[in-house]
C-alpha positions as CSV (number, residue, x, y, z in Angstrom):
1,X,49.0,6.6,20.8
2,X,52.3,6.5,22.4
3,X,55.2,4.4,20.8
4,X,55.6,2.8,24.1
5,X,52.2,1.6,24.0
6,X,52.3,0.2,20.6
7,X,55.9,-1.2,21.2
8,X,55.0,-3.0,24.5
9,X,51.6,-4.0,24.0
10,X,50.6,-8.0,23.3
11,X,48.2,-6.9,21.1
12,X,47.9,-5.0,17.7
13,X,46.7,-1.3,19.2
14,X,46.5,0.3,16.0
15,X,43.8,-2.5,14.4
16,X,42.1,-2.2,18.1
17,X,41.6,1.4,17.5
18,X,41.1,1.7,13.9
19,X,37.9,-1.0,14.1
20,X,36.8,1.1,17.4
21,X,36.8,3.9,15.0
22,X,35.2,2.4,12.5
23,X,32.7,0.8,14.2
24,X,31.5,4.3,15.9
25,X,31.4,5.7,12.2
26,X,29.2,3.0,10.8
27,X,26.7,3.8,14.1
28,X,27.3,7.5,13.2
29,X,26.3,6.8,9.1
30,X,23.4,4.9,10.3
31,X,22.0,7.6,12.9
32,X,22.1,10.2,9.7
33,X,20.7,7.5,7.5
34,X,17.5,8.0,9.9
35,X,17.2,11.3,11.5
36,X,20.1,13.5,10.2
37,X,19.8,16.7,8.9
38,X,21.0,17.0,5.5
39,X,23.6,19.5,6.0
40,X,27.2,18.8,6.8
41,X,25.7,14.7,6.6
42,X,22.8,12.7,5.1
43,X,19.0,13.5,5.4
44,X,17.5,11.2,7.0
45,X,14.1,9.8,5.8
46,X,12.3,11.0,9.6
47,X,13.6,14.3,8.6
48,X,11.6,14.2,4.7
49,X,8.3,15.3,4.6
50,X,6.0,11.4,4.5
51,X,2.7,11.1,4.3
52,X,1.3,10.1,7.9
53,X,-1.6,9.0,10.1
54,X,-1.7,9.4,13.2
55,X,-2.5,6.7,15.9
56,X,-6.2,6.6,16.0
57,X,-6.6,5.8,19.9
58,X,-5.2,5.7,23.1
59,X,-2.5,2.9,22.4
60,X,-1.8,1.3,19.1
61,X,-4.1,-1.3,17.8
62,X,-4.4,-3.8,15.0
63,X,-5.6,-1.6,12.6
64,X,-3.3,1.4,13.1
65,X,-1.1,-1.2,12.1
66,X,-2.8,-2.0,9.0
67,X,-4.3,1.2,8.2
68,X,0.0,2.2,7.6
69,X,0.3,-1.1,5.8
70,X,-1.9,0.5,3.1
71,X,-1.3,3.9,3.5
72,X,1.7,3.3,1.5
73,X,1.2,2.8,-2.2
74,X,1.2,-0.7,-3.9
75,X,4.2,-0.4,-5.4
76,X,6.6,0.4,-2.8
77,X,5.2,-2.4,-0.3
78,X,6.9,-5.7,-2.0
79,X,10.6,-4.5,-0.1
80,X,8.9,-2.4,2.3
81,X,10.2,-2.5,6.2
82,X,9.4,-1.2,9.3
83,X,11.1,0.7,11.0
84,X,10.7,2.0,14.7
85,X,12.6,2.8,18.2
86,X,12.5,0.3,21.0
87,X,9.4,1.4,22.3
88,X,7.4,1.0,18.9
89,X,8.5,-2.6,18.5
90,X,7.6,-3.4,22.8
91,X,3.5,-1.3,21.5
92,X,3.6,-3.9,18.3
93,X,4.6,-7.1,19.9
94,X,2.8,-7.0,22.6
95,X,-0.7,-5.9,20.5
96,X,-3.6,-8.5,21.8
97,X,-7.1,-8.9,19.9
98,X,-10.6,-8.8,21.6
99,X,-9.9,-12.3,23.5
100,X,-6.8,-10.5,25.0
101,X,-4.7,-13.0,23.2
102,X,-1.0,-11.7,21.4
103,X,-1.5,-11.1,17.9
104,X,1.4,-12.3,17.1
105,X,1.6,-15.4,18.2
106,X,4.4,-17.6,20.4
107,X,6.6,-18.6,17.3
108,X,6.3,-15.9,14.8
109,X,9.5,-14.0,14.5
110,X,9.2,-11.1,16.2
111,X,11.3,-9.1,14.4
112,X,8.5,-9.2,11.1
113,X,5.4,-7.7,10.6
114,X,3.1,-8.3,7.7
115,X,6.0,-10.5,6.7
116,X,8.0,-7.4,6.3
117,X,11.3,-7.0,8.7
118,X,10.8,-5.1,11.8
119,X,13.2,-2.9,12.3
120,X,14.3,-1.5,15.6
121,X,16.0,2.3,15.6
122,X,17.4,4.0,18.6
123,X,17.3,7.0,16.2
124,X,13.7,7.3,16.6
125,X,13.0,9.4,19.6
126,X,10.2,7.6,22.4
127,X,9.6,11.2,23.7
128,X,7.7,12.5,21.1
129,X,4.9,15.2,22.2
130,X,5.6,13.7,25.6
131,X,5.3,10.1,25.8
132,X,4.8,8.7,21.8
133,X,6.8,7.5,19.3
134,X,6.4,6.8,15.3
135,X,7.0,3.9,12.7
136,X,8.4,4.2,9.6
137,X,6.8,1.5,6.7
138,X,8.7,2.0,2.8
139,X,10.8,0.5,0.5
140,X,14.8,1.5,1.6
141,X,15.5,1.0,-2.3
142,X,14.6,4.5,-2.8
143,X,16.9,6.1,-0.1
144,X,19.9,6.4,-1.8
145,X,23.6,5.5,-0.7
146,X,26.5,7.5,-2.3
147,X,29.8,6.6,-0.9
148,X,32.1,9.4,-1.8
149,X,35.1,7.5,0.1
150,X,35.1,4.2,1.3
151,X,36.3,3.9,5.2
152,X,40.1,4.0,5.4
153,X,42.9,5.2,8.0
154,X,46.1,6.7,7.8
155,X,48.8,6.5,10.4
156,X,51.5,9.5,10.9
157,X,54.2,9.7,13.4
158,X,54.3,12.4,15.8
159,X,58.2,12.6,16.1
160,X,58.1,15.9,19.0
161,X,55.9,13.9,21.2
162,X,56.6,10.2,20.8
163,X,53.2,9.2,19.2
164,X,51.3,7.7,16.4
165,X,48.8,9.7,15.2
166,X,45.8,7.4,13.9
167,X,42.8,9.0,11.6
168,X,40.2,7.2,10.5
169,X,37.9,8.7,7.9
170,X,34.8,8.1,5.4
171,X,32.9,10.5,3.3
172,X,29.0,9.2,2.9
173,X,26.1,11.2,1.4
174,X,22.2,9.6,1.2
175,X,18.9,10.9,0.6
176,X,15.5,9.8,-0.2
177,X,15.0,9.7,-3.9
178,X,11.2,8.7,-3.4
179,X,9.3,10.5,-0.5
180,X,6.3,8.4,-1.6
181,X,8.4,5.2,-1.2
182,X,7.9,5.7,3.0
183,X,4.9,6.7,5.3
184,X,4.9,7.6,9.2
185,X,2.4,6.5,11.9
186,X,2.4,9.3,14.5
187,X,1.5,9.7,18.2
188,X,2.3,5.8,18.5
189,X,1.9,5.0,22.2
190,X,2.2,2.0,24.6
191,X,-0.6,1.3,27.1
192,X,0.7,-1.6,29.7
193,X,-1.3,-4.0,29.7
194,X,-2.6,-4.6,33.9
């Protein structure tokens, strides 16, 4: 940043960029926390090995939804949460029994299931083998958090150019201690309704 800039300026650039920063690595930390790869950041729980089911017909249903509910053992369902892109959430809420009524009714929060939260993750891909998705159901106690450094920034003054250089850095690790603690329902799609 140049010294001009943070001279002249009506407004305090180095907090303005250090929460931009820190705003992009808390989206970062929470895209590994679901899909990343385990090396050089977090594994994410989509990239552990769950025990799934697979949609059983041509757009979700009912029982797809409950046959996940108890797919995962007892023990883990009392914190369990859902967890599932954009597209799963639009295939849930919008579900309708034989009367063509919404299952979840005008009132009911949509953002819980089975009062368990529904989550919504843009880290879930809606392009899976074409046009599905998936939803996560387990207990986030058992994905463990370590912070190795907590989210800080350092300043240093570029003398030769007439700038402030502004770092902003975190070091974060996670895993899944529990792959039992989460199950996957697979080949989720959503059929509009006419």
């Amino acid at each position: 940043v140049s010294w001009k800039l943070l001279n002249t300026s009506d407004y305090n650039i180095v907090n303005f960029i250090s929460g931009l920063a820190g705003r992009k690595l808390a989206e970062k930390e929470e895209s590994a926390f679901i899909a990343g790869t385990g090396t050089g950041q977090p594994k994410g729980i989509r990239t552990e090995t769950l025990t799934s089911v697979a949609q059983a017909g041509d757009s979700l249903s009912y029982q797809d939804l409950v046959n996940l509910y108890f797919l995962l053992p007892a023990q883990y369902r009392g914190n369990a949460v859902f967890i599932t892109s954009a597209m799963g959430a639009k295939a849930v809420v919008g579900l309708r029994d034989g009367e063509n009524r919404p299952i979840f009714a005008p009132g009911q929060p949509l953002d819980e299931l089975f009062r368990k939260p529904l989550l919504e993750s843009t880290d879930i891909p809606e392009n899976l083998a074409g046009t599905t998705t998936e939803i996560l159901f387990g207990d986030p106690y058992y994905y463990w958090i370590k912070d190795g450094q907590q989210i800080a920034m350092a300043t240093q003054d570029v003398i030769e150019r007439l700038q402030t250089k502004i770092v902003v850095y975190q070091a974060v690790d996670g895993k899944l201690a529990l792959t039992e603690a989460f199950v996957k329902l697979t080949a989720v799609k959503v059929t509009e309704a006419s």
